[in-house]
C-alpha positions, 0 to 999 in steps of 0.5 A, spaced: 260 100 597 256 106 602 258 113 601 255 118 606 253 125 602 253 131 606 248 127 612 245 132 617 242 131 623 239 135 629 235 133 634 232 140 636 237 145 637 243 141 638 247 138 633 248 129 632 251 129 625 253 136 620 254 134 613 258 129 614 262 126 607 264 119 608 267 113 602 266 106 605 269 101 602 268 094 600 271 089 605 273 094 610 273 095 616 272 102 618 272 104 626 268 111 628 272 113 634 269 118 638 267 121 645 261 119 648 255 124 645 260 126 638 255 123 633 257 116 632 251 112 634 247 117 630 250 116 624 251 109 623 243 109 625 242 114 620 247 108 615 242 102 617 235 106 615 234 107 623 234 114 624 232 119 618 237 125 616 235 131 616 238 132 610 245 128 605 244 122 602 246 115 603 247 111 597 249 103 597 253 099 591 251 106 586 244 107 589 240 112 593 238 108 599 235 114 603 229 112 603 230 105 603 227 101 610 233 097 613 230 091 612 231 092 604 239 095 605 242 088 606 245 090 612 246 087 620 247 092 626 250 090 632 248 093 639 250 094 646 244 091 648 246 084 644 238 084 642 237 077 642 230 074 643 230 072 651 223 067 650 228 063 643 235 059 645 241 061 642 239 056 636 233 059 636 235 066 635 239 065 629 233 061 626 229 067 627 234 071 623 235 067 618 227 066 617 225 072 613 230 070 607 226 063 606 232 059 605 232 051 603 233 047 610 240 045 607 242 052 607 239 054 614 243 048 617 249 050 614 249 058 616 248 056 623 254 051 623 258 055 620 258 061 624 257 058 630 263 053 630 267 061 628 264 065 634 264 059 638 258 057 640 256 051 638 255 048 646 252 053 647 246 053 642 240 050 647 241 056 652 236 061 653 240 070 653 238 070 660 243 063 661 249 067 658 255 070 660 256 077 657 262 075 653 258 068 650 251 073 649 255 079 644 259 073 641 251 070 639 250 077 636 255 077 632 253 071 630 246 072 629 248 078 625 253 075 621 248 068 620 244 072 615 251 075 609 249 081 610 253 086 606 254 092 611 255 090 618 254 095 623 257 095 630 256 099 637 260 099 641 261 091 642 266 091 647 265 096 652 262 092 657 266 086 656 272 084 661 279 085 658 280 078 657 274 077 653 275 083 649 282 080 646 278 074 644 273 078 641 278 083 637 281 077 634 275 074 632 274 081 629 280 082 625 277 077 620 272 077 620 271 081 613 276 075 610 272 070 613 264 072 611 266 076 605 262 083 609 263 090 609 264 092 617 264 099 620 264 100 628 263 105 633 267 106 639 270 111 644 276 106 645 282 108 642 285 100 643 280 097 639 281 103 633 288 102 632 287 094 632 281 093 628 281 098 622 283 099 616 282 106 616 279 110 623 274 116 621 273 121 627 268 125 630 268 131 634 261 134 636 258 131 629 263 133 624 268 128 622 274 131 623 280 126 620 279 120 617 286 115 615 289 109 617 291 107 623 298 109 623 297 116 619 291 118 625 296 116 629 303 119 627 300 125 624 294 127 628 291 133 625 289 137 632 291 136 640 283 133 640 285 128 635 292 126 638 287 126 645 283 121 642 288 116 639 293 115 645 290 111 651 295 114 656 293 121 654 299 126 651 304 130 655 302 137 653 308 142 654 309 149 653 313 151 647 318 156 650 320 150 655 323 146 649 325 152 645 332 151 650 334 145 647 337 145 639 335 138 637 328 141 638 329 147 633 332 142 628 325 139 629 322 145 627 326 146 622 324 139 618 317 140 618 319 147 615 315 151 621 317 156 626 316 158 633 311 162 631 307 157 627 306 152 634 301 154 640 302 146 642 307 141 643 304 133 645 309 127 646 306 121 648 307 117 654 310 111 649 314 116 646 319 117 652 324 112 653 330 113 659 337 114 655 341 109 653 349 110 651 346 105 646 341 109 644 339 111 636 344 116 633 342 122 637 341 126 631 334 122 630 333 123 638 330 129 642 334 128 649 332 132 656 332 131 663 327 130 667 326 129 675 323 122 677 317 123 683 312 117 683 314 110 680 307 105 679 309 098 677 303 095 671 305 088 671 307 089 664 311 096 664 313 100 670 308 108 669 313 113 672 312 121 674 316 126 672 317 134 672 320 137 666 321 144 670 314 147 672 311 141 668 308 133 670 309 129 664 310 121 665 312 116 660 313 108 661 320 104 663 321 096 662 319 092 667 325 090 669 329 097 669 332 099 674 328 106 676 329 111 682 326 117 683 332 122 682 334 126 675 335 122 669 335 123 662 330 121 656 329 121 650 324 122 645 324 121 636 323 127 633 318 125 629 314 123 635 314 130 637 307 132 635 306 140 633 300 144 633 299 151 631 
């Protein structure tokens, strides 16, 4: 559908975008996860004709795009800033996004009620943006971008600065949203929530290079550095020295099954998710890596129990149920083996 070929871009000295190869294809829904300066915004810019590379090419649909005006590309960009037209109700804005494809009355009707009845806008179609809520503004853009069945939906950052509730409803109005309109969607985030609950494939950015690209559950399982690990845990990872679990012989079983030595690992991470207080009812402890470790700080979250913890010298922290029973003290927890994650 669109394919990146070795896209570069500099802005003087510094690098946005370094020959980044990338494959899209159609009907997915492709999440740029990355940092706040890694490239994201540039290169899907650079994807909508907005910002011209310094070198590579984009093609679309087996055609070289590169020089292409956006208004040409058959292509919907939705930004931070919403871009709705202040002076223009929000029935007035999705009028003017269909103007410049001189559709029949009938077709402009229709579009428009289509899309606002699946965003959820219809009551509100005789406001103007400066009348809306943050969460009712985003959900017109959507709309206003999606009105006019572009092929490729690019979208920046769209819920960043939307409260927790109306981020939930908007990500469900998004998981199907390529079903519904038949579209193409890629976005950028720094946010690795709306990463792992949107795509069908995350490429990540670091410093301009696209680093890994897979679906959710492979960046996840099987990230490819500690950066990329960092980046796709919303609790951060639990770095540990190597020679701390090197005592313990279900540690070096793991090393054994992922056919590696000590000698080969520099890093070990285990998320905070990964860790659970050991259970006399727990999986066979063959599958388990089990340690012990001393109970400092509890901190109830409503929906879980964040509990502190000191492995020897080292501070790592890991959930418990809500309605365990938790006190500060020795205890001992386990992890999977294969959620142990090993870096040379």
């Amino acid at each position: 559908m669109l394919e990146l070929k070795g896209v570069t871009k500099h802005f003087r000295k510094q690098i946005a975008v370094e020959d980044v190869r990338l494959s899209i294809l159609e009907h997915e829904f492709l999440v740029i996860l990355g940092k706040s300066g890694a490239g994201k915004t540039t290169l899907l810019r650079i994807m909508a004709g907005l910002q011209a590379a310094d070198s590579g090419s984009v093609w679309m649909n087996a055609c070289d795009v590169t020089r292409q005006p956006p208004a040409e590309r058959k292509i919907a960009y939705v930004t931070q800033e919403y871009a709705l037209y202040p002076q223009l109700t929000v029935h007035g804005n999705l009028v003017a996004a269909l103007n410049p494809l001189r559709l029949p009355k009938a077709e402009v009707v229709r579009r428009i009620a289509e899309v606002s009845a699946w965003f959820q806008i219809e009551s509100l179609a005789a406001r103007l943006p400066s009348q809306l809520s943050g969460g009712q503004a985003q959900r017109v853009a959507f709309a206003k971008a999606v009105v006019r069945q572009p092929s490729l939906l690019l979208v920046d950052e769209p819920l960043s600065q939307l409260d927790c509730e109306l981020r939930g409803e908007l990500r469900r109005l998004l998981q199907t949203l390529n079903q519904r309109f038949s579209t193409t969607t890629v976005m950028v985030t720094h946010d690795p929530v709306d990463a792992l609950s949107l795509a069908d494939r995350i490429a990540v950015m670091e410093e301009g290079h696209l680093v890994q690209i897979g679906t959710p559950d492979d960046v996840y399982r099987s990230p490819e550095s500690p950066s990329v690990a960092g980046l796709l845990s919303p609790w951060g990872v639990n770095w540990l020295p190597l020679e701390l679990l090197m005592v313990f012989p279900a540690f070096e079983q793991i090393l054994s099954s992922r056919k590696t030595g000590p000698q080969g690992i520099t890093t070990v991470g285990i998320r905070p998710e990964a860790i659970q207080c050991a259970q006399s009812q727990a999986a066979p402890i063959m599958n388990l890596l089990e340690f012990a470790v001393e109970i400092g700080e509890i901190r109830n979250l409503g929906f879980s129990q964040l509990v502190h913890a000191q492995l020897g010298t080292h501070r790592l922290q890991f959930f418990a149920d809500r309605n365990a029973s938790v006190r500060p003290g020795r205890v001992s927890v386990q992890v999977a083996k294969a959620d142990v994650l090993l870096f040379p």
